[in-house]
MARZADREN-206315 format. One record per residue (C-alpha): x, y negated, z; chain; residue number from 1. Coordinates in Angstrom, 1 decimal. Example, Ala and Ser with C-alpha at 12.3 -4.5 7.8 and 13.67 -1.06 7.14 Angstrom:
2
{pt {12.3 4.5 7.8} "A" 1}
{pt {13.7 1.1 7.1} "A" 2}
% end
This chain:
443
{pt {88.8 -107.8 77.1} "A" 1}
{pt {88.5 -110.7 75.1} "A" 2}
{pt {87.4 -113.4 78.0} "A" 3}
{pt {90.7 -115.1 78.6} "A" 4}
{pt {91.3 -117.7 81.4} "A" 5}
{pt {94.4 -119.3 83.4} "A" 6}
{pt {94.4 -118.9 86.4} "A" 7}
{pt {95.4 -122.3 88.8} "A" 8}
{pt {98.1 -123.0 91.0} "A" 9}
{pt {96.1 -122.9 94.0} "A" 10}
{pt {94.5 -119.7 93.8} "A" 11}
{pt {97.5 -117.9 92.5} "A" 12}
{pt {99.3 -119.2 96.0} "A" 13}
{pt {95.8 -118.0 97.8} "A" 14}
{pt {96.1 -114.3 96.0} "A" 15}
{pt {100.2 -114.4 97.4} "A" 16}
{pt {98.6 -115.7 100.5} "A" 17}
{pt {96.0 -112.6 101.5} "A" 18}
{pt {98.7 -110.5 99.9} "A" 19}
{pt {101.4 -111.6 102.7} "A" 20}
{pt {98.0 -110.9 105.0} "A" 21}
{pt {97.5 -107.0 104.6} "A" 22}
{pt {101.9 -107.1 105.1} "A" 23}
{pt {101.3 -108.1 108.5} "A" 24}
{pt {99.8 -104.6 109.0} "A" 25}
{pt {102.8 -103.1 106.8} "A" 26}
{pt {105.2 -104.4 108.6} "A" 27}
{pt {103.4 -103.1 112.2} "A" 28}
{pt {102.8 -100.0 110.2} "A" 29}
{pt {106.6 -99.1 108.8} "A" 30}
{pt {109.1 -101.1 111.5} "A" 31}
{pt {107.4 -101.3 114.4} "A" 32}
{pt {104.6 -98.2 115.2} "A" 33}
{pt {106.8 -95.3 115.7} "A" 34}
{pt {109.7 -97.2 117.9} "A" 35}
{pt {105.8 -98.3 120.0} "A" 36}
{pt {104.7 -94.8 120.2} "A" 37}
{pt {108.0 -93.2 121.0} "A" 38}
{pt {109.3 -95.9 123.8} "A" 39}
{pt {106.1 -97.7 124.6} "A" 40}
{pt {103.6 -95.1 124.4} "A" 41}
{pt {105.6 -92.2 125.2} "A" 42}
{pt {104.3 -90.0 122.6} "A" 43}
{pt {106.7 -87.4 121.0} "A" 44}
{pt {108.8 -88.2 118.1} "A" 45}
{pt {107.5 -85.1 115.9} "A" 46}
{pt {104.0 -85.4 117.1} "A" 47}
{pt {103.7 -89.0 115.2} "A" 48}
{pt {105.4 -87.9 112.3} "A" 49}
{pt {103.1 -84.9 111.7} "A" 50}
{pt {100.4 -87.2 112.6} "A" 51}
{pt {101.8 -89.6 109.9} "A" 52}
{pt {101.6 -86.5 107.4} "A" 53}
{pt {98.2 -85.6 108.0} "A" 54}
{pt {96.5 -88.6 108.0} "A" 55}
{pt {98.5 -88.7 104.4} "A" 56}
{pt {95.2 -86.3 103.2} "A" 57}
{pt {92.9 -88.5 104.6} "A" 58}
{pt {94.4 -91.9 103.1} "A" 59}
{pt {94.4 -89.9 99.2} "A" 60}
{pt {90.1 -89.3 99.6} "A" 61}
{pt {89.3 -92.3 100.6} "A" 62}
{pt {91.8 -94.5 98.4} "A" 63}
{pt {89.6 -92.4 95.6} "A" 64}
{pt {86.2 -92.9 96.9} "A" 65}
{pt {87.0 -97.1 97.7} "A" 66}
{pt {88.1 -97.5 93.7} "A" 67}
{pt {84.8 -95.5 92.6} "A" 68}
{pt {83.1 -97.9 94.9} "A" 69}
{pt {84.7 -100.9 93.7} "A" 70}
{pt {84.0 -100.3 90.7} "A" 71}
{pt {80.2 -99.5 91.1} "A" 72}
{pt {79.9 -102.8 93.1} "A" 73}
{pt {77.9 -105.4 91.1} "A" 74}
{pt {77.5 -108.7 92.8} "A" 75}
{pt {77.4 -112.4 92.0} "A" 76}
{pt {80.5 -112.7 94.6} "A" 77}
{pt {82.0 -109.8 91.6} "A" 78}
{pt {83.2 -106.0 92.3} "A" 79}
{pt {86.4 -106.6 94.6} "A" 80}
{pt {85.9 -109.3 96.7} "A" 81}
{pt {82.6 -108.9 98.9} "A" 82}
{pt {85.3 -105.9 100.2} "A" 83}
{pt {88.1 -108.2 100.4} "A" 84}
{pt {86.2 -110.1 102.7} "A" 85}
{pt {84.3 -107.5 104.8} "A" 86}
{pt {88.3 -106.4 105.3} "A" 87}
{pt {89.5 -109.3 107.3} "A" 88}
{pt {88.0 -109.3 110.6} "A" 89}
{pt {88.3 -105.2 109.8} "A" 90}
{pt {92.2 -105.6 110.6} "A" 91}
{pt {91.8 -107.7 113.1} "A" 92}
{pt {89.7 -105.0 115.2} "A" 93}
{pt {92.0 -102.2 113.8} "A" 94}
{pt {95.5 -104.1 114.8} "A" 95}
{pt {94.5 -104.4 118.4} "A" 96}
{pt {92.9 -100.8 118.7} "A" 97}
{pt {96.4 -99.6 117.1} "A" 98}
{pt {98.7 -101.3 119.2} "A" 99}
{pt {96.7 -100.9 122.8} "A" 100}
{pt {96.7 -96.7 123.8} "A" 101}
{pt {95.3 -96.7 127.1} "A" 102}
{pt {98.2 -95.5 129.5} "A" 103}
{pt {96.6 -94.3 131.8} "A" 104}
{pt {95.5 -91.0 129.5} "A" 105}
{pt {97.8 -87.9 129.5} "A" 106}
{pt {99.9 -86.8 126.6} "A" 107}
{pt {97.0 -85.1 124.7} "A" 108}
{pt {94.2 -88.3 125.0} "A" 109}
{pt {97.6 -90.5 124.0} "A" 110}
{pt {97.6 -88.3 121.0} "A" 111}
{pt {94.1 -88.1 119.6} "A" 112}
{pt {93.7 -92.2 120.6} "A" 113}
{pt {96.8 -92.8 118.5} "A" 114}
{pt {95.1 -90.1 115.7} "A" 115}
{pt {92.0 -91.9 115.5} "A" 116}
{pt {93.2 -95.7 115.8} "A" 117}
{pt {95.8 -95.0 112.9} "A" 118}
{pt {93.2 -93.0 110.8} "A" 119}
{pt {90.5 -96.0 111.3} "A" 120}
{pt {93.0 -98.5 110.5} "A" 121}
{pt {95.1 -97.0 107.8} "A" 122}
{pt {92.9 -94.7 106.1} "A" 123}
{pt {89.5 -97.1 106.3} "A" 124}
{pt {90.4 -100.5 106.8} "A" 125}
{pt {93.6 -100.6 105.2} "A" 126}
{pt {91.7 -98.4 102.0} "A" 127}
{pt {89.3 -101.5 101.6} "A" 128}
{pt {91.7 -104.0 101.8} "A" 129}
{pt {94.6 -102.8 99.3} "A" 130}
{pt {92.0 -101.0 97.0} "A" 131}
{pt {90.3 -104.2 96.9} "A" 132}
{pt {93.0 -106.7 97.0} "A" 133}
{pt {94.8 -104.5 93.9} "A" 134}
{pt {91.8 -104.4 91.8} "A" 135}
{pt {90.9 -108.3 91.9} "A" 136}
{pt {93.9 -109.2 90.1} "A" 137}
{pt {93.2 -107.7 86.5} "A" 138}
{pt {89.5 -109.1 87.2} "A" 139}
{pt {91.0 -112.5 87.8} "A" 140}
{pt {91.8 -112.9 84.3} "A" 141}
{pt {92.6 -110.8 81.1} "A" 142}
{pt {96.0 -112.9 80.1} "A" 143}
{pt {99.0 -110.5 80.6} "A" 144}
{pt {101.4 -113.7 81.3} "A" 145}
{pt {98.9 -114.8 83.9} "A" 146}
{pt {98.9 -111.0 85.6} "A" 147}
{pt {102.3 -111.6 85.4} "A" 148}
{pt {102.4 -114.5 87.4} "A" 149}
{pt {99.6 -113.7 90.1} "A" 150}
{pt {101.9 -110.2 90.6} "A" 151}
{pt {104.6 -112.7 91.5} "A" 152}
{pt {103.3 -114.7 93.7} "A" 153}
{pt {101.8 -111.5 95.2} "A" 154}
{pt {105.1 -110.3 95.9} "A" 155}
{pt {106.8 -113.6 96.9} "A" 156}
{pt {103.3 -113.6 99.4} "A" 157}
{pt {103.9 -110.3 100.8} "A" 158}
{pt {107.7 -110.8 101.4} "A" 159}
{pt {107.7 -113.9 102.3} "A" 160}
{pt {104.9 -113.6 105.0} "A" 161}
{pt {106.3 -109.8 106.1} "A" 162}
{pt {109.4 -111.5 106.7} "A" 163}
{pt {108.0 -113.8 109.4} "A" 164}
{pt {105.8 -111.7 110.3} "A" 165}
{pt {108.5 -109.0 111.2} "A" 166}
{pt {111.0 -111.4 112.6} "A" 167}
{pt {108.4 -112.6 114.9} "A" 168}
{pt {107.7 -109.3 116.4} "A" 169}
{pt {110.2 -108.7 118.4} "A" 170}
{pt {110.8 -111.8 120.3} "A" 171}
{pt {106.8 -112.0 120.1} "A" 172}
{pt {106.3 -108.8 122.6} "A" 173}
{pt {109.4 -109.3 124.6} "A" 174}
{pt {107.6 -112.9 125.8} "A" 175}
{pt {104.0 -111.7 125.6} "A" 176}
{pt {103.5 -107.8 125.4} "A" 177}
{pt {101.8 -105.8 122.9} "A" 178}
{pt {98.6 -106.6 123.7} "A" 179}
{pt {98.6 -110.3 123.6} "A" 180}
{pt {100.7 -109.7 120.2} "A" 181}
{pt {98.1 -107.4 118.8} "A" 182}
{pt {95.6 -110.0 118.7} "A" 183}
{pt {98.1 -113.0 117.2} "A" 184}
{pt {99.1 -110.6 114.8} "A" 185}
{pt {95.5 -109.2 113.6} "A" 186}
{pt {94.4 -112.5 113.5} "A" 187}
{pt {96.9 -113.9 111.4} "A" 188}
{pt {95.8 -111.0 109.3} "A" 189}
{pt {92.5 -111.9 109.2} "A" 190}
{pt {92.7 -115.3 108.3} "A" 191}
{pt {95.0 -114.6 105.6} "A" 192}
{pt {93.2 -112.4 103.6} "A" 193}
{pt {90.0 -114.5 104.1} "A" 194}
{pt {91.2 -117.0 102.8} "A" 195}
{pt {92.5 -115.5 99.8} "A" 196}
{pt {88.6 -113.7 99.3} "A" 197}
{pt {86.6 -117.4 99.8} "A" 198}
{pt {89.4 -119.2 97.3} "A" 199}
{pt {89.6 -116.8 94.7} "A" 200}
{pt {86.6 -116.0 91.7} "A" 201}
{pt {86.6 -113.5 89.1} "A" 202}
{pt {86.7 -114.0 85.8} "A" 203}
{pt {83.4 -111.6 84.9} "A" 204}
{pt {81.3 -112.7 88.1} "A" 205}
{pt {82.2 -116.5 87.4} "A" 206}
{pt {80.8 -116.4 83.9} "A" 207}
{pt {78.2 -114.2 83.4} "A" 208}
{pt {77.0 -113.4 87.5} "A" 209}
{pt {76.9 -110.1 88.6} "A" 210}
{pt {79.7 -107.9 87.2} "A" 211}
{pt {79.1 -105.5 84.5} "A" 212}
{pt {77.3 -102.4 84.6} "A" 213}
{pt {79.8 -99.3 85.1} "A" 214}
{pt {80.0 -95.9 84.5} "A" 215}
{pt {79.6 -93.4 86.8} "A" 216}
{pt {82.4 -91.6 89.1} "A" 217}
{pt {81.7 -88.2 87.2} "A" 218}
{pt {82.6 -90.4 83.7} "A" 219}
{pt {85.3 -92.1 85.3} "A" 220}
{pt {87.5 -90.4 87.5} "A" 221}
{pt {88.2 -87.5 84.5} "A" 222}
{pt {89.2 -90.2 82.4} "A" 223}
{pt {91.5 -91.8 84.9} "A" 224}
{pt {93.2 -88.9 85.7} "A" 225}
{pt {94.2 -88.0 81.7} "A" 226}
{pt {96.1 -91.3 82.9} "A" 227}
{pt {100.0 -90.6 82.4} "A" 228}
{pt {100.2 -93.8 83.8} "A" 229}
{pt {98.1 -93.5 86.5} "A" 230}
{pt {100.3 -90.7 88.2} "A" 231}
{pt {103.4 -92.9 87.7} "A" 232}
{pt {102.1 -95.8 89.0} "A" 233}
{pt {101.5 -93.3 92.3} "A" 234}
{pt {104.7 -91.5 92.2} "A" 235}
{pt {106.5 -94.7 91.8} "A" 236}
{pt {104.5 -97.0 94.8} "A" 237}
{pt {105.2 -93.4 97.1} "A" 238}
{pt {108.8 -93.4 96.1} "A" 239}
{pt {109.5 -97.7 96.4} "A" 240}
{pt {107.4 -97.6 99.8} "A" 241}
{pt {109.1 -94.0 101.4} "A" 242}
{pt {112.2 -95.8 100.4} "A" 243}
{pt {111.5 -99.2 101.8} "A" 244}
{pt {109.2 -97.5 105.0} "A" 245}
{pt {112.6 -95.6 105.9} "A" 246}
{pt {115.1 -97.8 105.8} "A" 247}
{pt {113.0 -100.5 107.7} "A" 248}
{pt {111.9 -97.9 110.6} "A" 249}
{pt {115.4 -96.4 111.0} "A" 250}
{pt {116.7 -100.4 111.3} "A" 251}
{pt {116.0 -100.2 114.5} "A" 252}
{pt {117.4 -97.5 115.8} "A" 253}
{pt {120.3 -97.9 113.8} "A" 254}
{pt {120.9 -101.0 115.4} "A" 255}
{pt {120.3 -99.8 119.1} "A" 256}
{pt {122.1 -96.2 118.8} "A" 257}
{pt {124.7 -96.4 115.7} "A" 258}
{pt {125.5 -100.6 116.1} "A" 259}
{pt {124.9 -100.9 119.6} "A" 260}
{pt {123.4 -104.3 118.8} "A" 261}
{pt {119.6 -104.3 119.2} "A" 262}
{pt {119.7 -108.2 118.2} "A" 263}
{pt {121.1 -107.1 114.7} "A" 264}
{pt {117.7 -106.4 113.6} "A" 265}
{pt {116.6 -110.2 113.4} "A" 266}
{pt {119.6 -110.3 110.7} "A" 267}
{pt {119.0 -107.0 109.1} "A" 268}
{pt {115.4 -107.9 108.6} "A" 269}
{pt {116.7 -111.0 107.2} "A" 270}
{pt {119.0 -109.9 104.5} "A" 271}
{pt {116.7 -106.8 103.7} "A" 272}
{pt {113.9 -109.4 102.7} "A" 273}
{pt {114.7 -112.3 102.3} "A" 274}
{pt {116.9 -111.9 98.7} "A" 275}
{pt {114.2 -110.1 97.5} "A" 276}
{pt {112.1 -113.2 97.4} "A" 277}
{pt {114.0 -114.9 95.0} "A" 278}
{pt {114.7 -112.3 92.3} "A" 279}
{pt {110.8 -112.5 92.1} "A" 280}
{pt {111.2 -115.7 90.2} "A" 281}
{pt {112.9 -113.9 87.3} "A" 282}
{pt {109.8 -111.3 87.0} "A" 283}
{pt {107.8 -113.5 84.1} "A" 284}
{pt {111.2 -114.7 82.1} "A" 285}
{pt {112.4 -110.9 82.4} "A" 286}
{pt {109.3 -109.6 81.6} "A" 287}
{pt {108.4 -111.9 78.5} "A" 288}
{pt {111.9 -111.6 77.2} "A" 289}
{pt {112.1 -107.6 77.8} "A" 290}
{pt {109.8 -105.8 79.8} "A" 291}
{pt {108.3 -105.2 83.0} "A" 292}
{pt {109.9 -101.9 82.8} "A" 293}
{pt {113.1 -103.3 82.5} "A" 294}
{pt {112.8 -105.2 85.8} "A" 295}
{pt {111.9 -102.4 87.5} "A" 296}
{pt {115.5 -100.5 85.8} "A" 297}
{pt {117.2 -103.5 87.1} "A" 298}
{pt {115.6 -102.9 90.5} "A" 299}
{pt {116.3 -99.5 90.8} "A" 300}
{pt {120.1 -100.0 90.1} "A" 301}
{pt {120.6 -102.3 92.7} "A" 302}
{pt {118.8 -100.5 95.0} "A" 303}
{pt {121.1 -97.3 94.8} "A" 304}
{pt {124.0 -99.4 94.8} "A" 305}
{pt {123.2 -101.8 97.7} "A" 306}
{pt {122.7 -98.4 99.5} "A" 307}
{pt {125.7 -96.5 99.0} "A" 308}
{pt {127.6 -99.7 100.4} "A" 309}
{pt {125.9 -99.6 103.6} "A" 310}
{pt {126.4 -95.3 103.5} "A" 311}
{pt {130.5 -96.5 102.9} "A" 312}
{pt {130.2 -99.6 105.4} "A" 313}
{pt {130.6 -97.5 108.5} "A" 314}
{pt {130.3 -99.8 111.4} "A" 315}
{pt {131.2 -102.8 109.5} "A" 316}
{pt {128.2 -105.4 109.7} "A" 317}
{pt {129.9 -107.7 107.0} "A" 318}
{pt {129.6 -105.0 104.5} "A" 319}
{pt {126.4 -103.3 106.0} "A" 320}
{pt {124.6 -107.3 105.8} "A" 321}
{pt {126.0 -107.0 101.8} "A" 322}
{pt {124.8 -103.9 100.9} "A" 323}
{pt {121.4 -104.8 102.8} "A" 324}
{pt {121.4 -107.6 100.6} "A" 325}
{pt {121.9 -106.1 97.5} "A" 326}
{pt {119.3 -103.4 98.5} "A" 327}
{pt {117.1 -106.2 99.0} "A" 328}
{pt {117.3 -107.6 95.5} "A" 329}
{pt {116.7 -104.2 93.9} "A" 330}
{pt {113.3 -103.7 96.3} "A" 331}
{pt {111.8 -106.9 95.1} "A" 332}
{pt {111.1 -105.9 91.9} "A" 333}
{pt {110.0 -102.3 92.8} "A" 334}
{pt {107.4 -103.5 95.2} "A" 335}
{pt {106.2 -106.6 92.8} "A" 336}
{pt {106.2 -105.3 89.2} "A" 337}
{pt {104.3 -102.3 90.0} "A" 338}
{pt {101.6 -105.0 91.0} "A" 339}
{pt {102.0 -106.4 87.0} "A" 340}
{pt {101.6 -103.2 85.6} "A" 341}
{pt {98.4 -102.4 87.1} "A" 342}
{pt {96.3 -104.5 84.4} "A" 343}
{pt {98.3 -103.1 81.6} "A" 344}
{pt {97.6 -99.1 82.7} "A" 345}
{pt {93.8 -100.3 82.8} "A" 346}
{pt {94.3 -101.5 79.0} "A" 347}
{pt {96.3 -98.6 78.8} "A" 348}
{pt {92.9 -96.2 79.8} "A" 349}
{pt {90.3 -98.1 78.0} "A" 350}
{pt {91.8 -98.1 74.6} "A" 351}
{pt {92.7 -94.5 74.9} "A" 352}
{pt {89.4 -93.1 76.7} "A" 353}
{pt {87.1 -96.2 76.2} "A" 354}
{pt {86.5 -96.6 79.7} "A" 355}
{pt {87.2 -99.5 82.2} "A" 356}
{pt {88.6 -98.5 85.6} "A" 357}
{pt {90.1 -101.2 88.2} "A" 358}
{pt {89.0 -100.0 90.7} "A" 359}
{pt {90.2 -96.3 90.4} "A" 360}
{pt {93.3 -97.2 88.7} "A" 361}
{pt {94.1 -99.8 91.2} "A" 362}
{pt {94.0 -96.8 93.9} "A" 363}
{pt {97.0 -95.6 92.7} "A" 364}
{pt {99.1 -98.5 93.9} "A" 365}
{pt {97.4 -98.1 97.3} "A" 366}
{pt {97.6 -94.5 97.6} "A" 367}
{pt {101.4 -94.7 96.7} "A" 368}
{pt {101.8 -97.5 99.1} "A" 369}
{pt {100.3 -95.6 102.2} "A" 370}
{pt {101.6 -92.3 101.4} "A" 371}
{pt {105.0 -94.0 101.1} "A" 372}
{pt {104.7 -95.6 104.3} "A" 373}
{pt {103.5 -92.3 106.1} "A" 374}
{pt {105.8 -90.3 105.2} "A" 375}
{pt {108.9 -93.0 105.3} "A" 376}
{pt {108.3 -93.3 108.7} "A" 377}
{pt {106.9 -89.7 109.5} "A" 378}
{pt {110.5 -89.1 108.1} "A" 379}
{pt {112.1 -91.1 110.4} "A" 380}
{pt {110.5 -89.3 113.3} "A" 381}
{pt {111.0 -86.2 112.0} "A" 382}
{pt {115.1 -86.8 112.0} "A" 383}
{pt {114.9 -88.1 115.0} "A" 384}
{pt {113.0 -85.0 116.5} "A" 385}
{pt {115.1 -82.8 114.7} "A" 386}
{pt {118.7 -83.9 116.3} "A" 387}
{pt {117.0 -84.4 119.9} "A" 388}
{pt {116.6 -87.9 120.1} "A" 389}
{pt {115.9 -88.8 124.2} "A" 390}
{pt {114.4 -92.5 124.4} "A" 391}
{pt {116.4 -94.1 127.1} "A" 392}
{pt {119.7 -91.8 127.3} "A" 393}
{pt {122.6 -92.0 125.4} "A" 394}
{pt {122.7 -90.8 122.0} "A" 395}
{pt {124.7 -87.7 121.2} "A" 396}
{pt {127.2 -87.9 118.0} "A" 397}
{pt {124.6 -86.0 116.2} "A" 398}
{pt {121.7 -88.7 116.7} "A" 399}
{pt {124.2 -91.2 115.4} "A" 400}
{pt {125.0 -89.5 112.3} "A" 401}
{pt {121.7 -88.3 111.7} "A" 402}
{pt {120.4 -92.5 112.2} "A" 403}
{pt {123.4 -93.3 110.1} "A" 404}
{pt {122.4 -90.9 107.2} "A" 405}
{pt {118.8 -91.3 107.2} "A" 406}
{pt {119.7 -95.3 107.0} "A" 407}
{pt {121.7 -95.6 104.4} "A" 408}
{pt {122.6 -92.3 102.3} "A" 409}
{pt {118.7 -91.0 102.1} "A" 410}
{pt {117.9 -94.3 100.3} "A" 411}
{pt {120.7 -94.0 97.9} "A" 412}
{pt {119.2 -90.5 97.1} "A" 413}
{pt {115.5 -92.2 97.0} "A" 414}
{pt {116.8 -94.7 94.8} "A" 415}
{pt {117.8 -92.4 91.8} "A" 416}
{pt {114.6 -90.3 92.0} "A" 417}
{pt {112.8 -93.9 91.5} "A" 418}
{pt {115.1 -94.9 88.6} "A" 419}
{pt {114.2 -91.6 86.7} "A" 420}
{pt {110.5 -92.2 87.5} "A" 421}
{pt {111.2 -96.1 86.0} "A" 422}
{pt {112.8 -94.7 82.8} "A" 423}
{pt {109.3 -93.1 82.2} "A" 424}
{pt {107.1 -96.1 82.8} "A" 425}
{pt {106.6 -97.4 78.9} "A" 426}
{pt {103.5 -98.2 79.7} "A" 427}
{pt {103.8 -102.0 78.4} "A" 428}
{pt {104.4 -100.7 74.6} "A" 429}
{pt {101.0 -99.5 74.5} "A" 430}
{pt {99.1 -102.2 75.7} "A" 431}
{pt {100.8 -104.6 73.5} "A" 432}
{pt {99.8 -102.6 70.4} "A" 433}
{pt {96.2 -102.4 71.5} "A" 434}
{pt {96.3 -106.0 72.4} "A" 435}
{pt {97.6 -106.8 68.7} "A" 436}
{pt {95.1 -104.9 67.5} "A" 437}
{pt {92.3 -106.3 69.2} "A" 438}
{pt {93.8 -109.8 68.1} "A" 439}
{pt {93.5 -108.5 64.5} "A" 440}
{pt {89.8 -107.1 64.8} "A" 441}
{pt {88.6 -110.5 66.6} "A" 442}
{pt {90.6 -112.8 63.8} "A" 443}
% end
């Protein structure tokens, strides 16, 4: 841990780049799929939503199995991005399976295409990717500032890009259909995260070729989880992402059954995002001057309160864009400083069981993120199912309250089970005492 290096402007931008790449999917993934399968498909509410559930068990193997192979891998490319690469033109091919069922199947063949398109692309594809993606940062360099600052522009990446990419969507299929938009999308995808595999080196690989030799799965996996901080970072990326997954798949039907205004999304998406971006920016002075941890409190906060004002807005859009807003600041740092963190729980691990994990710690953050997203949108479908929801007829006073509740009220409730999980994460205190002490052994 000794082999220091800062990391340049350009391939920090390159790491937010490929970030904002694997969003494109997200935002496909936790907006847009289950309005598709519903209204576009015509596949039953509750039948995605359970589908979304079980493909939750697939998506916590294979996260597993990518970080032991991640960190087994042992090339002169390094251990994370010879699968950061293979990914790209992997979510290309996956987008446009995911978004083209074949309509002219019946209700069943709709249902196991739509079982194993989502499983290939969100348990696989999207396993190499974020495993991958997650694990090159700490093994782009050992400085904690510089983590810092490639988790930002990670963030900044992956908002910034999902922002575009979400407000595109919509005005994208009206004009061009979702076929035609699969394949724009996927391949904005692809070149995205390609670009951010060629620019990008790793600190190991770069200086001494092949990574180093590691231990096996059997040594490692025990190790990681005796991790504290392992489960947290889980619990805390499932918990940011349900949030964030269910609030941005019930936008639009709040918009076209509470509102009445299916054009409200473009501004929804737009103040749920966009804020976000710039309280990123305060991540490194925040965290040098307190902690990461306290970023994350601050984020949490905001979060519950930007939610209640949208539960108290009713159909007032003035104070539902505020509260969005507010909500907005307090997700930035949830889905960015978990990012930071990531390095320090792998300090965390090998000073405590002598054993150096990226890859398998790094699965955390992606099994968090997917079952987050599964079950923030299975949730979704699941309300929706439950009250009778009818694509196409007008909604009953039941559907409304049931859109309005799961849109604003459910995240408020979300929001203070993520704050207590915060108020655990200490991780940071450890890492700087072993750091200290490693400062004092080498002089």
């Amino acid at each position: 841990m000794g082999n220091r290096k800062k990391v340049p402007l350009l391939n920090k931008v390159a790491y937010g780049v490929g970030t904002g790449g694997g969003c494109v999917f997200n935002q496909i993934a936790a907006a847009f799929l289950l309005n598709y399968y519903t209204d576009t498909a015509l596949i039953g509410a509750g039948a995605i939503a359970t589908m979304f559930l079980v493909c939750r068990i697939f998506d916590g193997i294979t996260d597993l199995l990518m970080g032991a192979v991640v960190d087994k891998t042992s090339t002169k490319w390094g251990k994370a991005r010879p699968w950061l690469i293979a990914s790209a033109p992997l979510t290309l091919i996956g987008i446009v399976l995911l978004m083209n069922v074949p309509m002219g199947l019946g209700d069943s063949g709709k249902l196991v295409y739509a079982y194993v398109t989502y499983i290939f692309m969100n348990c696989i594809v999207y396993t190499i990717y974020g495993i991958s993606n997650t694990a090159l940062l700490p093994l782009m360099t050992h400085d904690s500032g510089e983590s810092t600052m490639l988790a930002t522009f990670s963030a900044v990446g992956n908002n910034l890009i999902g922002l575009i990419a979400g407000s595109a969507i919509t005005p994208l299929v009206l004009n061009c259909g979702w076929k035609v938009s699969s394949v724009v999308l996927g391949a904005v995808a692809c070149v995205l995260i390609l670009f951010s595999a060629l620019i990008n080196k790793e600190v190991d690989a770069e200086a001494n070729g092949p990574s180093r030799e590691t231990l096996p799965m059997s040594q490692q996996l025990p190790a990681v989880l005796k991790n504290k901080y392992f489960w947290l970072l889980l619990l805390i990326g499932v918990f940011s992402l349900l949030m964030n997954a269910n609030a941005i798949g019930g936008q639009i039907f709040f918009c076209n059954e509470v509102l009445g205004n299916p054009m409200f999304m473009s501004a929804l998406m737009v103040a749920g995002q966009l804020p976000g971006i710039f309280i990123l920016f305060a991540l490194p002075a925040i965290s040098k001057r307190w902690s990461k941890q306290m970023f994350l409190l601050i984020g949490a906060i905001l979060l519950i309160v930007g939610f209640a004002i949208t539960g108290f807005a009713g159909n007032n859009t003035t104070m539902i864009v505020v509260g969005t807003v507010i909500r907005s600041l307090g997700a930035g740092p949830l889905l960015s400083a978990v990012f930071a963190l990531v390095p320090d729980v792998v300090e965390y691990g090998y000073w405590k069981y002598g054993i150096h994990s990226e890859g398998l710690i790094s699965s955390a953050q992606s099994i968090g993120s997917k079952v987050g997203i599964g079950l923030g949108s299975a949730l979704t479908g699941w309300i929706l199912a439950a009250v009778g929801y009818m694509p196409g007829t007008e909604a009953s006073e039941t559907v409304v309250n049931a859109i309005r509740f799961d849109y604003t009220w459910l995240g408020a409730i979300l929001g203070v089970v993520i704050l207590i999980i915060v108020l655990m994460l200490n991780v940071e205190k450890y890492a700087k005492e072993y750091q200290k002490k490693e400062n004092d052994i080498n002089g």
